[in-house]
N, C-alpha and C positions, 0 to 999 in steps of 0.2 A: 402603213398602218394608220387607221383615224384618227383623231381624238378619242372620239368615243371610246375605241380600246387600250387606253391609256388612262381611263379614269377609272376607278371603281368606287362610287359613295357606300360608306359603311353608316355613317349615322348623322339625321341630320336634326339638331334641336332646336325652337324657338326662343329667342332670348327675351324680346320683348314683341311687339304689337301697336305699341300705346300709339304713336306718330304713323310711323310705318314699322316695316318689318324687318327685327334683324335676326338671324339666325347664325349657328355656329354650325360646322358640318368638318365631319371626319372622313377623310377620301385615301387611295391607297392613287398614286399617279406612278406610270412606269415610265420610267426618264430612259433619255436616249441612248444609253446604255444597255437596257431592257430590266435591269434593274427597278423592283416595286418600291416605293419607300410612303408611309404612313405622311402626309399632313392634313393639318386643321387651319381652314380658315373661318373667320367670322364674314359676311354678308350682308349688307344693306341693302336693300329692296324698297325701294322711293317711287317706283316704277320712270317710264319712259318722260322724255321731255324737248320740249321745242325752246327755239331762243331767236329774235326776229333783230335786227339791225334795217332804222328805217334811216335814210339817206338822202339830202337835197341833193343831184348833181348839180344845179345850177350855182346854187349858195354854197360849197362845199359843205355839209353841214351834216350830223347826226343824231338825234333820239334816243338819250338812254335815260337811268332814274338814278335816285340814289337812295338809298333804302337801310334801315338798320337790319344786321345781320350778326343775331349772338354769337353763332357757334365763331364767325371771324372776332369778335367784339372779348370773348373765352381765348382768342389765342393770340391775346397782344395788341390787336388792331381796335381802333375808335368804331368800329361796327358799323359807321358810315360809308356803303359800298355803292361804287358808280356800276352801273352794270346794264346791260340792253336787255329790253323785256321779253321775260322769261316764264312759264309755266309749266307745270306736268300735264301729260295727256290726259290724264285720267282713262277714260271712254272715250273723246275724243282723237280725228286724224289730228298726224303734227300740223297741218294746214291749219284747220280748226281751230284748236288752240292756240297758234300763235297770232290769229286773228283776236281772238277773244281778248287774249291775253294784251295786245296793242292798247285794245279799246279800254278796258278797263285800267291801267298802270299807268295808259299816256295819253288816253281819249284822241287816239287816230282811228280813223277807217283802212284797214291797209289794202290797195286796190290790187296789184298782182304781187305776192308773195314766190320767191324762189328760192329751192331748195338747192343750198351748195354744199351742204359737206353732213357728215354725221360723225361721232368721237364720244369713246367713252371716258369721264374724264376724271375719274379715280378707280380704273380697272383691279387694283389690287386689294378693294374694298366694299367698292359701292357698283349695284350692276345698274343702273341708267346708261340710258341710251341717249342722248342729244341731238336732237334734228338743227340744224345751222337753217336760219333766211336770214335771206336780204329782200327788201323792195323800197323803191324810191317812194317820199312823201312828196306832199305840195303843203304847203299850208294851210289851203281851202280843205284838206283831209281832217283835219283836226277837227271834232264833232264832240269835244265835250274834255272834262280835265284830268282826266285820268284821274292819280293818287291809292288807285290799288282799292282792294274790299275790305272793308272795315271789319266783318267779320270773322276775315282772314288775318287779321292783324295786322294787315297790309298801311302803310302811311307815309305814299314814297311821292319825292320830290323830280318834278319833270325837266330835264336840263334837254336843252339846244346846243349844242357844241360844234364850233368848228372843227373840221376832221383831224387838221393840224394841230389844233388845241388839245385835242382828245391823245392825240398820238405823243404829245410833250405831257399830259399828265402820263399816260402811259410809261414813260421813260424815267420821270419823277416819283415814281411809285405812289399816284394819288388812283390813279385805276390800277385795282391789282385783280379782278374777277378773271381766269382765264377765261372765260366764255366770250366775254364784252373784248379781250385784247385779240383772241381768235377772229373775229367778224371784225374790229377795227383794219387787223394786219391784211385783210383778207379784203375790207375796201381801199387802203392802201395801194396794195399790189393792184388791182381790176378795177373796181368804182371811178375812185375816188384818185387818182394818183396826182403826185406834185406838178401841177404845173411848168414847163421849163421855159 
């Protein structure tokens, strides 16, 4: 049996619009018993999005921002978030925007961009999609300062991190972004690994 014949949407309403879109929806799902049973979830609709990790191997070294973030800033945390640049597609490929996205957060050029992994990363609420890159910098890539769109509210600070620096704040809970600790652990294992 599919999915498809396990779902049945009964009603599905708009809650707000104003950012993006959340809706509430009423589904009857037949569980593997063959049993129907009625739920309701709510949905967030933010659409799709890219997230880039750029990388010296020679310097071991990383690229990420740090950027105020309410909704963490609302749930206990100083809203000062380390994270690797990130945008939504909007209309554009994930390639695209995560190029875009480099240049304006961290004023790099990013010369070849690879796509390693994709993960949805609050499936029990929010439907985004996450495209993962990696691609190495040089220095000479750098073409301007980043700091994000000002008309985006955007006013983010550009760090250089050693890998190992990055991976001890990781562990200290000063990066706590799952996105940025996924593409760290992820230069770790493959990139970037400890020296012996």
């Amino acid at each position: 049996m599919s999915v498809q014949d396990r779902v049945r949407v009964k009603d599905v309403r708009l809650l707000s619009d104003n950012w993006y879109t959340l809706k509430t929806t009423t589904f009857d799902w037949r569980r593997s018993d063959g049993r129907w049973q009625e739920c309701k979830r709510e949905t967030y609709d933010r659409g799709n999005g890219a997230v880039l990790l750029l990388y010296n191997r020679a310097r071991r070294t990383v690229i990420l921002t740090r950027q105020f973030r309410y909704p963490a800033y609302v749930n206990g945390h100083d809203g000062l978030l380390i994270e690797a640049p990130a945008g939504l597609l909007d209309d554009a490929s994930p390639e695209e925007c995560i190029r875009a996205e480099a240049q304006q957060e961290v004023g790099f050029h990013v010369r070849t961009p690879r796509k390693v992994f994709e993960a949805f990363m609050s499936p029990g609420s929010v439907t985004e999609r996450l495209h993962f890159f990696v691609a190495e910098y040089d220095p000479a890539d750098r073409t301007g300062s980043g700091g994000g769109l000002e008309e985006e509210g955007e006013d983010i600070e550009v760090l250089e991190l050693g890998v190992d620096a990055a991976l001890a704040m990781v562990e200290r809970g000063e990066i706590c972004d799952a996105k940025t600790i996924m593409l760290l652990q992820h230069a770790a294992l493959f990139l970037l690994p400890t020296p012996r």
